[in-house]
C-alpha positions in Angstrom: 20.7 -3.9 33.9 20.6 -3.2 30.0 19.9 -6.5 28.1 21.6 -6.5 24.7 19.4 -9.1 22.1 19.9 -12.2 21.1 21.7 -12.4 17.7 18.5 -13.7 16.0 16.8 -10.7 17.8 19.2 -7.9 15.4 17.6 -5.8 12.5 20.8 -6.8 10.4 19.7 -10.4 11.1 16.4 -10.5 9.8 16.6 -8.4 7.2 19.8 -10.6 5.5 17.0 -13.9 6.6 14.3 -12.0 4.6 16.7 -11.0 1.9 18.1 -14.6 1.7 14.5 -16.0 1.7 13.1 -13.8 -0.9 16.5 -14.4 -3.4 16.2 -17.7 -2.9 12.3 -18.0 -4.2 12.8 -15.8 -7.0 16.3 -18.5 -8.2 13.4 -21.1 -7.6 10.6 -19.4 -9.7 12.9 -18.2 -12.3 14.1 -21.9 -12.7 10.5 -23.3 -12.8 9.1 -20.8 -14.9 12.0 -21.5 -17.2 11.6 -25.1 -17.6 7.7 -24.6 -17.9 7.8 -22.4 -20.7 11.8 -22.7 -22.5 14.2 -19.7 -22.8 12.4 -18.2 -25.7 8.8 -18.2 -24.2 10.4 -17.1 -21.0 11.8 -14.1 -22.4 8.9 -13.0 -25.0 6.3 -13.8 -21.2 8.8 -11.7 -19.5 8.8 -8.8 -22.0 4.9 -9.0 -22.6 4.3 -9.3 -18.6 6.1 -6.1 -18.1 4.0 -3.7 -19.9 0.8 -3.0 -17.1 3.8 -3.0 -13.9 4.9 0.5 -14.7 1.3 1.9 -14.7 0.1 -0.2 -11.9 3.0 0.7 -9.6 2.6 4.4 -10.7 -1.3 4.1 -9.8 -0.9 3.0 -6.1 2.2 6.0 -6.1 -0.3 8.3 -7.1 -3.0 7.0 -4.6 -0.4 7.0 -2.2 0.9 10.7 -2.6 -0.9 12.4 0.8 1.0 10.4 2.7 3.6 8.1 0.7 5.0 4.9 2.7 8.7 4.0 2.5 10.1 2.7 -1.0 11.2 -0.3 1.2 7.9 -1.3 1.8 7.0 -1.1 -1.8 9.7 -2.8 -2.9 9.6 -6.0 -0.1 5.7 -6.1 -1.0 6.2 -6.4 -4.9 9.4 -9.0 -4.1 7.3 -11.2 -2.1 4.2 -10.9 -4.5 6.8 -11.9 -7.6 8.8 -14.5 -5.7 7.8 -15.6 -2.2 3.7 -15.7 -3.4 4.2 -16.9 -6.9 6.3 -20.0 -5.6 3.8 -21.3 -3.0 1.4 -20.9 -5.7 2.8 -22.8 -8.2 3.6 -25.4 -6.0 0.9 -25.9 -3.6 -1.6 -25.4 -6.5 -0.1 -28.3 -8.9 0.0 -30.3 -5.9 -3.4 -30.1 -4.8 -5.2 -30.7 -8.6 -2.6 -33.5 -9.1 -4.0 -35.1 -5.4 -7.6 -34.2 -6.7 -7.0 -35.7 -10.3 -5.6 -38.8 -8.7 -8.7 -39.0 -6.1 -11.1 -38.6 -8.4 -9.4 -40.1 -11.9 -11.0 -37.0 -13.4 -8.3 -34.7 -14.6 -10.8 -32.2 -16.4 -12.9 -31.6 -12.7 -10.0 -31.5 -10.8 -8.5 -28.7 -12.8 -11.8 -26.8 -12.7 -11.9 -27.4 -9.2 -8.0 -25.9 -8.7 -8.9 -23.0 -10.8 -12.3 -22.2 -8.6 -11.3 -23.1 -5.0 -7.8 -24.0 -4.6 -6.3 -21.2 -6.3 -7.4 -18.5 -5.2 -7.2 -19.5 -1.2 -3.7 -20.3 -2.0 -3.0 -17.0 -4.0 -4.9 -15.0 -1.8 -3.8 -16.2 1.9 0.2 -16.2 0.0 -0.4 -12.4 -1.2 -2.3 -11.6 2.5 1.1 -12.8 4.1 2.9 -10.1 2.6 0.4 -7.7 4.3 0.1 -9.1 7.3 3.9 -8.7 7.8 4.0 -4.8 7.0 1.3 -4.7 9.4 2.9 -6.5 12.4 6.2 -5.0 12.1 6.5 -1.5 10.1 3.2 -0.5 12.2 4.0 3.3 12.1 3.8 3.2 8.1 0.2 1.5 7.9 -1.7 3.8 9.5 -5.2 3.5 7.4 -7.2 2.2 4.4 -5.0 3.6 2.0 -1.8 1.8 3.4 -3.3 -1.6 3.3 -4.8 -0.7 -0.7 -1.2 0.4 -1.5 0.7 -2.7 -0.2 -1.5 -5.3 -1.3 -2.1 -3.8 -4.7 1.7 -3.3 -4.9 2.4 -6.8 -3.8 -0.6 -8.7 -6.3 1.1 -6.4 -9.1 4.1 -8.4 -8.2 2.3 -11.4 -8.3 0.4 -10.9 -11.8 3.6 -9.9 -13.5 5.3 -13.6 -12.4 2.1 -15.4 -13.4 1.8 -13.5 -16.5 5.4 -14.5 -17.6 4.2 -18.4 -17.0 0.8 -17.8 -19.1 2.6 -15.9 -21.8 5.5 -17.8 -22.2 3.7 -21.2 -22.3 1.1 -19.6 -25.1 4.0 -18.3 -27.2 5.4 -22.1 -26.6 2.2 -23.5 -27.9 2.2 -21.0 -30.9 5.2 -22.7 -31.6 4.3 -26.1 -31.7 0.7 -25.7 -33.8 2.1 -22.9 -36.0 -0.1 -20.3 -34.7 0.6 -16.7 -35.2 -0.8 -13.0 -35.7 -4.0 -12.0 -34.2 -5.2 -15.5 -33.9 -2.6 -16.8 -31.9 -2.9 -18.2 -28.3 -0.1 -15.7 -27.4 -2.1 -12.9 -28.7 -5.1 -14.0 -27.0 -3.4 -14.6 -23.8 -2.2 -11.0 -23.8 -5.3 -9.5 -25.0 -7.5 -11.1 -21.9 -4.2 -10.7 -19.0 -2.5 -7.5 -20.0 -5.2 -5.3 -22.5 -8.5 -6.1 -20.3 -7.7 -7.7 -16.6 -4.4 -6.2 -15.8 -5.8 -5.1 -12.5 -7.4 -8.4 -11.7 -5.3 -9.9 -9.1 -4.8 -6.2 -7.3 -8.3 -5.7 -7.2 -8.6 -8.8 -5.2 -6.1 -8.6 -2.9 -6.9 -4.6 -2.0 -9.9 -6.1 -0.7 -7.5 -8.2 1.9 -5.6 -3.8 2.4 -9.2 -2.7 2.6 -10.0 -5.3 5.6 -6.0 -4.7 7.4 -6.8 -0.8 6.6 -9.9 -0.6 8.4 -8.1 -2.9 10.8 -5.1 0.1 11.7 -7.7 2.7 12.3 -9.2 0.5 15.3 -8.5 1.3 19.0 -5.9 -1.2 20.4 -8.5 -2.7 23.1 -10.7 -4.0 20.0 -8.6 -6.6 19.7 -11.2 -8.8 18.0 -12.7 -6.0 15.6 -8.8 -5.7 14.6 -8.4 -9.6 13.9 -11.5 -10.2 12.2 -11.2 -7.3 10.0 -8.5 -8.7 7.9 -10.0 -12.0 7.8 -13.2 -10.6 6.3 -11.0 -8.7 3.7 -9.5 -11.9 2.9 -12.4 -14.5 2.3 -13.9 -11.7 0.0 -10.8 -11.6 -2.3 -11.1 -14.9 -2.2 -14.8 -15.2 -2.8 -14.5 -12.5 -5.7 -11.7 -14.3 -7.1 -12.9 -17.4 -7.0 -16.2 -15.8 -9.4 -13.5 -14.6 -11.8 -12.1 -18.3 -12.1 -14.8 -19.7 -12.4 -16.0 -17.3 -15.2 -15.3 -19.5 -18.2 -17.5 -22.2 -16.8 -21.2 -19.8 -17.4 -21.6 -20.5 -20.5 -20.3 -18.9 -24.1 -20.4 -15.3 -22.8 -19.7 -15.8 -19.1 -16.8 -14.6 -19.1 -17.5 -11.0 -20.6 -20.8 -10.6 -18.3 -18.1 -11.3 -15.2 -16.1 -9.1 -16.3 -18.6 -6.4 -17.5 -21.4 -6.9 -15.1 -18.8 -7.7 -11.6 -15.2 -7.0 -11.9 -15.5 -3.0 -13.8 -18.4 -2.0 -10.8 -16.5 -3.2 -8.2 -12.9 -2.0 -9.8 -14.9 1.6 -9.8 -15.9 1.0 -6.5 -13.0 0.1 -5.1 -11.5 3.5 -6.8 -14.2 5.8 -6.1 -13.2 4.6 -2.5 -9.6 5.0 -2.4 -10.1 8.8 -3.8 -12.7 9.3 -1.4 -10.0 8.2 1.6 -7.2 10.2 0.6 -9.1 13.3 0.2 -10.8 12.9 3.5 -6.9 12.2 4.6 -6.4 16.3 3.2 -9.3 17.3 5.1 -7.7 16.0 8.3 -4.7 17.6 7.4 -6.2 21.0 7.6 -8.2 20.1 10.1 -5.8 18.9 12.5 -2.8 20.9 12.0 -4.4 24.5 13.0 -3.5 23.2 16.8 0.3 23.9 15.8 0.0 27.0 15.1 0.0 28.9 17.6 3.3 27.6 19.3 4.9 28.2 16.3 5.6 24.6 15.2 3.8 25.6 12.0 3.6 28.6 9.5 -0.2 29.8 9.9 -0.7 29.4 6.4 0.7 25.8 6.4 -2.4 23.6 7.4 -4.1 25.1 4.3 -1.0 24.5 2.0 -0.3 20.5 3.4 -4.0 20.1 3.0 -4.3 20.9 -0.8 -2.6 18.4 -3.4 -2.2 21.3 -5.9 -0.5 23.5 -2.8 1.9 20.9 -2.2 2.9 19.9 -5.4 3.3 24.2 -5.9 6.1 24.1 -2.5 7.8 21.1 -4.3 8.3 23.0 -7.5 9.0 26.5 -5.7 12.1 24.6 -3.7 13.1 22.7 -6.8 13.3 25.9 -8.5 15.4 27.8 -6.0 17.3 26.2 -3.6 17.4 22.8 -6.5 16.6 19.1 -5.9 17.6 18.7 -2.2 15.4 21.7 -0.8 12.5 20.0 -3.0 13.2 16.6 -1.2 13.3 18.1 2.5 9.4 19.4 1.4 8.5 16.7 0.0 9.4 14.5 3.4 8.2 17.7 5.7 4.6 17.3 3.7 4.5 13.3 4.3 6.1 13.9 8.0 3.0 16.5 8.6 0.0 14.1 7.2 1.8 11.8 9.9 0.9 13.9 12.4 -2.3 14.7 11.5 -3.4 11.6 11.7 -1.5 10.2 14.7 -3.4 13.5 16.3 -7.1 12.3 14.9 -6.5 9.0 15.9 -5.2 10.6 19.6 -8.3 12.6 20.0 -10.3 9.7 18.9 -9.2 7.6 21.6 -7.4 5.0 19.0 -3.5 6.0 19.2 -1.1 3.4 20.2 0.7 3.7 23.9 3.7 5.7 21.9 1.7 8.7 21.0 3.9 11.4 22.9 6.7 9.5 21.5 5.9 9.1 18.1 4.5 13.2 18.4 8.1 14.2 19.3 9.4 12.5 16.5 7.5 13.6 14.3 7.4 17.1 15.2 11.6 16.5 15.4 11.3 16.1 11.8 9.2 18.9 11.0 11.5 21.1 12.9 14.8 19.9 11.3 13.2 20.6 7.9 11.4 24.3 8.6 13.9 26.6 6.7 13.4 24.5 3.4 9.9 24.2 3.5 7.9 27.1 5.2 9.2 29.9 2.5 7.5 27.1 -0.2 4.6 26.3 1.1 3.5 30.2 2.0 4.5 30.5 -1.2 2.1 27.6 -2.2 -0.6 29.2 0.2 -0.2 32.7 -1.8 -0.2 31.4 -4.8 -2.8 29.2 -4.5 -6.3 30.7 -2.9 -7.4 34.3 -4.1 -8.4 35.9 -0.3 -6.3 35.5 3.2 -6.7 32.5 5.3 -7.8 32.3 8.7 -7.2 29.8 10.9 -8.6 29.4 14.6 -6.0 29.7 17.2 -6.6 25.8 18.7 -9.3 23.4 18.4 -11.9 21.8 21.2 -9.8 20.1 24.1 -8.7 16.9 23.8 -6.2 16.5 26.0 -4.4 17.3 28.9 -4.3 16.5 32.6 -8.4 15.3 32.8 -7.3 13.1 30.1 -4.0 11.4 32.3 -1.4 13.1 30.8 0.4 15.8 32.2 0.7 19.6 30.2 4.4 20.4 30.2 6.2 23.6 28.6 8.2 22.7 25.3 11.5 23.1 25.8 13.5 26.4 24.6 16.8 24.9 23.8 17.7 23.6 20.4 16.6 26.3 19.0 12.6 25.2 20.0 9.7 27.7 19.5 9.0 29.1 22.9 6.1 29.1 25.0 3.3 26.6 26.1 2.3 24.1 23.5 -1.2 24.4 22.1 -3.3 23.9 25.1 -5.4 21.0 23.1 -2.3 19.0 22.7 0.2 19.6 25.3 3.9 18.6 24.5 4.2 16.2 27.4 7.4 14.6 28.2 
C-alpha cells in the first residue's frame, strides 16, 4: 500500500520553513545592525563590506569548476552565513561577555575573553550548521574535499560580509562623533585590517570545518565513527585557529602582524596549495575512470581525455557557444559536471565507498549524459583535436571491479530509447 507523507514530510514544506526562517533572521539582523550602527554607518558598512564578496564568491566558483555544485547550495550557504549565523552570533556572543562582565565585574577581561573563546565556538559551530545541513540532506552534491571547502567558504563569505557591515558602520559612527577622518580614521583603519589584509579570515577558518565534512564524504558508509569525528576535528581546529587570530592583539605591539604574517598567510597557502591539489587529482580521475565507457558507446573515445583537461573543457564550451549559441554551450557545460559525477561515483564504487544507490544514481547519471550527447560530443572532439598534438589512445576497460563475484548481477543495457547496444563495459556492468 503506497504511503503518501505527512504534510511536514513535503519538499514545498520545508523549503517555504527554511525560506521563512532565513527571511526572518536577515529582518532581524538588518534591524540590529541598524540600530547598532544608524542609517548612515549602515549604508557606508554595507557599501565598504561588499567589495571582497564578489572575489571571494568568484574564488570558491573557480575552485569549484571540475565539478560545480548547484547555485542553490551556494546561495542557501551564503544566506545562512549572512543571516541565520550572523544572528546567533550577535546574540549569543553579547550575551555571554555581558553574563561574564557581570560574574566577574571586569568588563575589560570579559571582552577579551568573548573575543578569544566565546566567539569563535559560537561563529564557528553557527557557520558548521550550514555545512552540516548540505551534508545530511543534498548528499549527492557533496561528494569530497572540495564540496565541503566550497560551502563553508561560501557560507563564512556570507558571514564576514554581515559582520563587516557592523564593524564598518560602527567605525564610520565613531568618526563621526571624534571628528576623525582621512587616512587616520577608525573607518579607514577598520577597512584597511577587514577588507585590504584579512578578507579571507573567516573562510579560511571555516574551510577547515569543509576540509573535516570533505574528508568525511569520501569515507565508506560502515565507518560510521571515522565519518562523525571527521567533522568534529575540522571544527575544533577552526575554532582553535580562530581563536589565535582573536587573540592576536593581546601579544604584544606587533602581535598582530606576526599572526598574521607568521600563521594565517602559511596556512591560507596551505589550505590553497590543497584545494588545487584536490581538483586536479579530481581531472585525473576523470580520465582515469571514464575510459570504462567507451567501449559501449556511452562515451566518444576521445571524451575522457577532453572532460579531464580544464583547458579542453573550457575549448567544448566555447566551440558550442559559437555554433549552436548559448543553449548548446549550457547542455556542455552540465554534460561536463554530469560526467566528473560519474567518475567519481565510479572511484568511490570500485573503492568499496559508494552509497547503497550506486546503480541508481549510475543510471541517472548516465540518463543525463545520454540526453545531452548531440550538443556535446561534436565540442569536446573538437576540444580533444584541438587541444593535444598526436592521437589518443585509450584502453578498451580497466581491471575488474565489478560484477557477479562482487553481488551484483551483469545485465545487457537496454536497446530501446535509442540506447547504445551491446553489453556494458564488463568492469561496470549496467545492472538493473
Amino acid at each position: 500500500m503506497l504511503r503518501h507523507p505527512h504534510w511536514w514530510q513535503r519538499r514545498w514544506v520545508r523549503y517555504g520553513a527554511l525560506i521563512t526562517l532565513l527571511a526572518l533572521s536577515g529582518l532581524v539582523i538588518l534591524a540590529l545592525v541598524r540600530r547598532q550602527t544608524g542609517t548612515e554607518g549602515f549604508l557606508v558598512g554595507l557599501g565598504l563590506a561588499m567589495l571582497p564578496v564578489p572575489w571571494l564568491i568568484a574564488a570558491f566558483r573557480w575552485l569549484d569548476r571540475v565539478e560545480p555544485g548547484p547555485w542553490r547550495n551556494l546561495v542557501f550557504a551564503f544566506a545562512w552565513g549572512a543571516c541565520a549565523a550572523a544572528l546567533i552570533a550577535i546574540v549569543a556572543n553579547s550575551f555571554a561577555t555581558k553574563w561574564i562582565a557581570t560574574a566577574t565585574a571586569d568588563p575589560a577581561s570579559a571582552n577579551t575573553l568573548g573575543a578569544t573563546v566565546i566567539a569563535p565556538i559560537v561563529e564557528e559551530s553557527a557557520k558548521a550548521a550550514a555545512v552540516l545541513l548540505v551534508f545530511l540532506f543534498r548528499r549527492r552534491d557533496f561528494t569530497g574535499i572540495v564540496d565541503g571547502m566550497v560551502i563553508a567558504g561560501i557560507t563564512a563569505t556570507g558571514f564576514a560580509f554581515t559582520e563587516n557591515i557592523l564593524y564598518l558602520g560602527t567605525a564610520f559612527g565613531t568618526d563621526q562623533l571624534t571628528g576623525g577622518s582621512g587616512i587616520a580614521s577608525v573607518t579607514a583603519a577598520t577597512f584597511f585590517v577587514r577588507i585590504v589584509m584579512s578578507p579571507f579570515a573567516h573562510p579560511l577558518f571555516t574551510t577547515l570545518t569543509g576540509l573535516g565534512f570533505g574528508i568525511a564524504a569520501l569515507s565508506a558508509e560502515r565507518q560510521r565513527v571515522r565519518r562523525a569525528l571527521l567533522p568534529v576535528c575540522g571544527l575544533l581546529l577552526a575554532m582553535s585557529m580562530h581563536a589565535f587570530w582573536n587573540g592576536s592583539s593581546t601579544f604584544g605591539e606587533f602581535g598582530f602582524f606576526a599572526v598574521y604574517g607568521g600563521f594565517m598567510v602559511p596556512v591560507f597557502g596551505l589550505l590553497t596549495w590543497l584545494a588545487i591539489w584536490t581538483r586536479q587529482r579530481e581531472l585525473r580521475t576523470v580520465r582515469e575512470e571514464l575510459p570504462a565507457y567507451v567501449p559501449a558507446g556511452w562515451l566518444g573515445p576521445a571524451e575522457p581525455f577532453a572532460l579531464g583537461s580544464m583547458r579542453a573543457r573550457r575549448m567544448a564550451r566555447d566551440y558550442a557557444r559559437h555554433h549552436a549559441g548559448r543553449p548548446a554551450a549550457r547542455a556542455v557545460a552540465q554534460y561536463e559536471a554530469y560526467a566528473t559525477s560519474l567518475a567519481s561515483l565510479r572511484q568511490r564504487g570500485r573503492r568499496g565507498k559508494a552509497g547503497a544507490d550506486f546503480v541508481v544514481r549510475e543510471r541517472e547519471l548516465l540518463d543525463e549524459l545520454w540526453n545531452r550527447r548531440e550538443a556535446a560530443r561534436p565540442a569536446l572532439e573538437y576540444a580533444a583535436r584541438a587541444s593535444v598534438p598526436a592521437p589518443v589512445y585509450w584502453a578498451p576497460q580497466l581491471p575488474v571491479a565489478y560484477g557477479p563475484a562482487y553481488g551484483y548481477p551483469a545485465a545487457p543495457i537496454p536497446t530501446a530509447y535509442g540506447y547504445p547496444a551491446g553489453p556494458y563495459p564488463a568492469d561496470n556492468p549496467y545492472r538493473s
